[in-house]
Each structure stands twice: as structure tokens, then as C-alpha cells.
N, C-alpha and C positions, 0 to 999 in steps of 0.2 A: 504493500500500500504506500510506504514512505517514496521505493522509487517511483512508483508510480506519479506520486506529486510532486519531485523532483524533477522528472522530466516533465512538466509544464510549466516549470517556473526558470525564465529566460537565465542566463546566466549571466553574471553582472560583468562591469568593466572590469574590476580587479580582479575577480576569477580568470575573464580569459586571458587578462594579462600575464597571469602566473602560469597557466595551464602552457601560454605560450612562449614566456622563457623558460620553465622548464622543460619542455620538450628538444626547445633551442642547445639549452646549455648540455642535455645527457644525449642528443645526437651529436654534438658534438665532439662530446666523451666518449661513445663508442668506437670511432676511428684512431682515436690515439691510446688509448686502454688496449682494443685490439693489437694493436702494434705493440706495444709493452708486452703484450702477453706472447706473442712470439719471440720476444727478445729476450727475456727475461730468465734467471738463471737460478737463481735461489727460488727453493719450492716451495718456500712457507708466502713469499713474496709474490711468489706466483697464482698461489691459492687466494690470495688479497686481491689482485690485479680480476681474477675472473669473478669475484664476486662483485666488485666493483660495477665488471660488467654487465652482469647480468643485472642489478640492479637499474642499469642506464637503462637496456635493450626493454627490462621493465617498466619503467617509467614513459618512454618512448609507445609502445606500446599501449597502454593503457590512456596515455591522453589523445594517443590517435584515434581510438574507439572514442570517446568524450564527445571529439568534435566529430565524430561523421555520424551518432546520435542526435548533433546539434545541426548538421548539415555545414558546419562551419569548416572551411580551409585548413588541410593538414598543412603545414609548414614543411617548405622544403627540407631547411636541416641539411645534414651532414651524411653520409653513409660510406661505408670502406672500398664501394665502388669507385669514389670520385676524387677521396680523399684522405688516401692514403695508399702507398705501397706496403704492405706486408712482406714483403722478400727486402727489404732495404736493409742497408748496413747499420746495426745499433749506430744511436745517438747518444743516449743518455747511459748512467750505469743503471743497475738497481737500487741502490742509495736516493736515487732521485727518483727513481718510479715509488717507495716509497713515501718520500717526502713532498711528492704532487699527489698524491692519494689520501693523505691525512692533512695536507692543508685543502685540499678539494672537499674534502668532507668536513672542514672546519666551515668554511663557506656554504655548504648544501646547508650545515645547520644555523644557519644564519639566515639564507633564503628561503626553506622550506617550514622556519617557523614564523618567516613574517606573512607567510601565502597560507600555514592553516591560520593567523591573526583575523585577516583579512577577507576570509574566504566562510561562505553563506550555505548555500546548497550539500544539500548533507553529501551527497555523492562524493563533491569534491571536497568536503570537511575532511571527509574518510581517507579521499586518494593521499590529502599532504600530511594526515597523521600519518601512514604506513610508512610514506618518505620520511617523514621526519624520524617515525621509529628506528627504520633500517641506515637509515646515515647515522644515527646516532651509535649505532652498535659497529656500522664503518669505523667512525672514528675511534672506540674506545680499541679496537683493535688493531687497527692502524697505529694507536698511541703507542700500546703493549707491546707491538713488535720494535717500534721503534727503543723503545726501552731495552726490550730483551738484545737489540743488536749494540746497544751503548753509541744509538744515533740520536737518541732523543736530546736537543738541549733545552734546560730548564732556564725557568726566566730567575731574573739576579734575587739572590738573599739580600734581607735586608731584617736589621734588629727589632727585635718584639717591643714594643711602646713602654716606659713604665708604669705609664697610667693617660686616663683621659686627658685630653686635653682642648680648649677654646683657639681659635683665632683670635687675637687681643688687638690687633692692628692693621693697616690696609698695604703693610708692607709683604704682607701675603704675596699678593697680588703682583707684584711687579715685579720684573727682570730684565729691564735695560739697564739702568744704572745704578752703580754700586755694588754691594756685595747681594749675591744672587741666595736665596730660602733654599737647601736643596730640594731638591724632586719626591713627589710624594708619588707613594705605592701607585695610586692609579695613572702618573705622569708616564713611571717608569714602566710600567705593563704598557703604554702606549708605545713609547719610544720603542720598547722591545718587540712588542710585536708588529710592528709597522715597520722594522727593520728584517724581520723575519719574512714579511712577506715581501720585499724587496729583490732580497736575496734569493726567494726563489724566481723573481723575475727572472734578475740577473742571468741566472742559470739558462734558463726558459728562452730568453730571447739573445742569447749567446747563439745558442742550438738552432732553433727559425733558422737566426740569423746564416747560420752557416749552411744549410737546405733550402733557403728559396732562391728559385727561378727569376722574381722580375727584381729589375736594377732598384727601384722607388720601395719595393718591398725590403727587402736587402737592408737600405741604406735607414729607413724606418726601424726598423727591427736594432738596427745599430744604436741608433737614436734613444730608441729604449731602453735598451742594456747600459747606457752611458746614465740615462736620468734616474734609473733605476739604483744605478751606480753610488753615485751623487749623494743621494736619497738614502743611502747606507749608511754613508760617512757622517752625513749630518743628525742620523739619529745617535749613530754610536758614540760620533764626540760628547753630545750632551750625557750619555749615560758614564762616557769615562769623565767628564769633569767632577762627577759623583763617586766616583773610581769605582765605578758598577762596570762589570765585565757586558761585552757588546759579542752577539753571537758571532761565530763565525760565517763563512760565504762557503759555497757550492760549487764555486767554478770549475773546479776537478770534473764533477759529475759528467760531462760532457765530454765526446771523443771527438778525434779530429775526420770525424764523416762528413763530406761535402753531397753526397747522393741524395737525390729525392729521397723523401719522408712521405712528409705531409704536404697538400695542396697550400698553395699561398692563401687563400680564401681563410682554408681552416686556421692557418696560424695568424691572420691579422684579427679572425673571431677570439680565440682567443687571448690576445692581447686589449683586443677592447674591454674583455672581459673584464681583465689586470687590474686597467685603469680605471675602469667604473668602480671597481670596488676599493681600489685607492680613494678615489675620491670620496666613496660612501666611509671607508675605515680615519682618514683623515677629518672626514665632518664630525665622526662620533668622539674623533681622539680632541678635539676644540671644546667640545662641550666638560670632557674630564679634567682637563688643562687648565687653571685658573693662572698658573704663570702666565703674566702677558706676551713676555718673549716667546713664549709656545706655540700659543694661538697666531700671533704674527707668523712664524715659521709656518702654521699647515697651512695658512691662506697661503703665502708665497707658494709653496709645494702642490698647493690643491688649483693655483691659477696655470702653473708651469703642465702637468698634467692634463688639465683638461685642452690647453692647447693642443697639446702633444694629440687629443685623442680628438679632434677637429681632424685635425689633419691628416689620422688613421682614417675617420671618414669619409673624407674628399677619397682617399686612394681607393677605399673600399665600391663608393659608387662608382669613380669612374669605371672601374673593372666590372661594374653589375652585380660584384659580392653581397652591398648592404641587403638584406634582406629586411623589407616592408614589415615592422608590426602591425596589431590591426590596431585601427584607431576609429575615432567619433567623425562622424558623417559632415559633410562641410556643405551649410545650409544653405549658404550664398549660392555656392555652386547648385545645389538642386533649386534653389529658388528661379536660377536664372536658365533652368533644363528645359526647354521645348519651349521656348518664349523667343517669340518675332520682332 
């Protein structure tokens, strides 16, 4: 009876908005997951990479049923016919097929609990609990192995409080001049983990960079790994001016393979990705930041960024890669439809 009345009742903006970046994001994970799973060496790692998969191919699936219930446009997407060679020369090691698997699942849980937040329709209440349940149990296992392999790095210690304490002044707050408050718990969990996900850019768009085909993609991709770069150094200084230890980088992870991979399409998707979520991870790191100097720092990083993904965009249409979200009906334009 429930589906029954869920199928009459239309599905709102935000549902199909989520129903269709995540179909977006886990086709696109299929083709490079696939490729992992051929490459891939260690077998506990490998048991992580296929369930990974199958996860996606799930996901992918089940909203493709959604919308042809709804009559609504499957999304092109991604698939290993178009986008990707499977017989190509490793790229990355396993250390890093880990390490993009548990930050991939750090982010699924970030996205697939603001889409069940968001989301009405029991059907699809249902679909983004099961995601949310199964990314969650990705990561705790993704986490564990990382640990078990002594690849996990932990964010900095810092001393237990000896007691509560007030703000007594508004020199809180400032960090231009003079001597600077140091960094509190929630500053330094930003800095760290916004350096963390940098680094795996780094890594990330090292690799592209070194497998794509067009010149503009290439020299883009470079572009990233340098901002990316940048972006490393500037969070780590601040965490060593605290003489709080700054993760290490990745750059190893990557072999020196110049052969086809992956299609240019797929690796400029995910790069937008990257950056969208810098920019999402950076808005939320300003609101924890009450240092001024901080806040000034992720606008500067968050303007630099979004440049950067402007101009992903340009290369994307020219090429006909952007793929069209669905959007709200443009009323001028039907007001002015069959009119003399």
C-alpha cells in the first residue's frame, strides 16, 4: 500500500537531484574501481576494491529502475566500455587504491546523509538509508585495514584541558597581528584534514596527469596537482607553527605509466569532483575557525579553487563532456513557445 502511494506522489527537486549525482558519482566509480580490481595485488585489498564495486554497480542500478518508474532520463554516466582500458599498465600502487577507497567512503558519508536529510518519498528515504548503511560499514573497514597495514595516519595529539574554561576577551579572535592564540582542537582537525584531502589530490592528479591524451587536459591536471600542492604546505605550516606534526604526501603511490587508463572525460569528472568538495570542506572549515587569519586563508583558497574549476568547465563543454543536470523549466522561454 505504502509503495503504492509513493508512486503517485511526484518526486521533488532534491530527491532527483541526489538520485542524480549519485548515480553520477558511482558510475563513475565503476570504471576506475574496475581497473583497480584488475591491478591490484594484495587480496584483502582486493576483497575491499570488489565490494566497493559492487556497491556502485548497486547503486547505479537501483536509481536507474527509480527513474524509468518515473519515466525520467537515465543519465548517461560513465561505463568501462568508454572509459577505461582494463588491460593498461598499473598506475597507482595498492596503498593508494586503499587510500581512495576510504577517503571515497568518507565523502559517500557525507553525501548520502545529507540526501537521506533531504529526501521525502519513502522509497527513496529507504534507497539513501541502505547507502548510507553500506558506506558506512565501507569505511569502518577500509579504516581497519588501513590500520592493520600501519597506513592509517592519525590526526595530531594534543593535551587533555585541566579544567573548563571561558573566553575572557576578543583577542580570541584575531590573528594578524601580534602574538597569535594557538589552534584549537576543531582548527587543527580542519587544517589536518583538508591537508589530507589535498594530498590525495596531489597523488590523483599526478597520475591523470600523466595518462591523458589532450594537450588542455594535461596541462589542467598539472595545474591541479601544483594548487593542490600549494594547499598542502599552507595547511601544514600553520599546524607546525603549533609544532603539531603535518601528514605526510603520496606521491610515491604513482608509477611512471604514461599509457591510456582512463578517458579524459572520466578524469576531468573527477576532478570537479575534488574541487567541489574543497570548496564544500573549506566552507565548513570557516565556520569552525574563529581565528581571523583562518577564515581569511579558506576564502583566499576557496576563490583560487573555484577558479581553477571554471575553467575545468569551459574544457569540459567544449569537449561535450559536461553532462546537463536536470533543472526547473525556464518560463520565459515557454511563455514565448508558439507565439507570432
Amino acid at each position: 500500500m505504502e509503495k503504492e502511494i509513493d508512486k503517485q506522489i511526484n518526486l521533488t527537486s532534491a530527491e532527483i537531484s541526489q538520485l542524480w549525482a549519485t548515480y553520477m558519482n558511482d558510475s563513475a566509480s565503476i570504471p576506475v574501481l574496475s581497473y583497480f580490481l584488475e591491478k591490484v595485488e594484495d587480496k584483502e585489498i582486493k576483497h575491499l576494491i570488489k565490494y566497493a564495486l559492487q556497491l556502485s554497480q548497486s547503486h547505479v542500478q537501483k536509481i536507474a529502475d527509480i527513474f524509468k518508474g518515473e519515466n525520467h532520463p537515465i543519465p548517461y554516466g560513465f561505463n568501462i566500455h568508454e572509459d577505461v582500458d582494463l588491460t593498461a599498465s598499473r598506475l597507482f600502487t595498492d596503498s593508494y587504491y586503499l587510500n581512495f577507497i576510504h577517503n571515497m567512503s568518507k565523502i559517500g558519508l557525507n553525501g548520502h546523509g545529507m540526501s537521506l536529510s533531504i529526501s521525502v518519498r519513502k522509497d527513496i528515504t529507504e534507497l539513501f538509508k541502505e547507502c548510507l548503511t553500506e558506506t558506512i560499514h565501507l569505511y569502518e573497514v577500509s579504516k581497519d585495514m588501513l590500520l592493520s597495514k600501519g597506513l592509517y595516519i592519525r590526526s595530531p595529539y594534543i593535551p587533555k584541558p585541566a579544567k573548563v574554561d571561558f573566553i575572557k576577551d576578543q583577542s580570541f579572535l584575531s590573528g594578524f597581528f601580534g602574538e597569535k592564540r594557538p589552534l584549537t582542537a576543531l582548527e587543527v582537525t580542519a587544517l589536518y584534514s583538508n591537508l589530507q584531502r589535498n594530498a590525495l589530490g596531489v597523488v590523483t592528479m599526478i597520475g591523470f596527469g600523466q595518462v591523458s591524451r589532450e594537450k588542455e587536459v594535461a596541462k589542467f591536471l598539472k595545474r591541479g596537482r601544483d594548487i593542490a600542492r600549494k594547499h598542502c604546505e599552507i595547511f601544514g605550516g600553520h599546524l607546525k607553527k603549533d609544532l603539531l606534526p603535518a601528514p605526510m604526501t603520496w606521491d610515491s603511490d604513482v608509477t611512471d605509466s604514461t599509457h591510456y587508463v582512463f578517458s579524459d572525460k572520466l578524469m576531468m569528472f573527477f576532478t570537479t569532483i575534488l574541487i567541489g568538495l574543497g570548496v564544500q570542506y573549506y566552507g565548513q572549515s570557516i565556520a569552525i575557525s574563529p581565528r581571523r587569519d583562518l577564515g581569511i586563508m579558506y576564502n583566499r583558497l576557496t576563490a583560487e579553487i573555484q577558479l581553477f574549476s571554471e575553467d575545468g568547465a569551459n574544457i569540459m563543454i567544449r569537449h561535450g563532456w559536461l553532462e546537463e543536470p536536470p533543472k526547473a523549466p525556464d518560463r520565459d522561454e515557454l511563455a514565448m513557445k508558439n507565439k507570432h
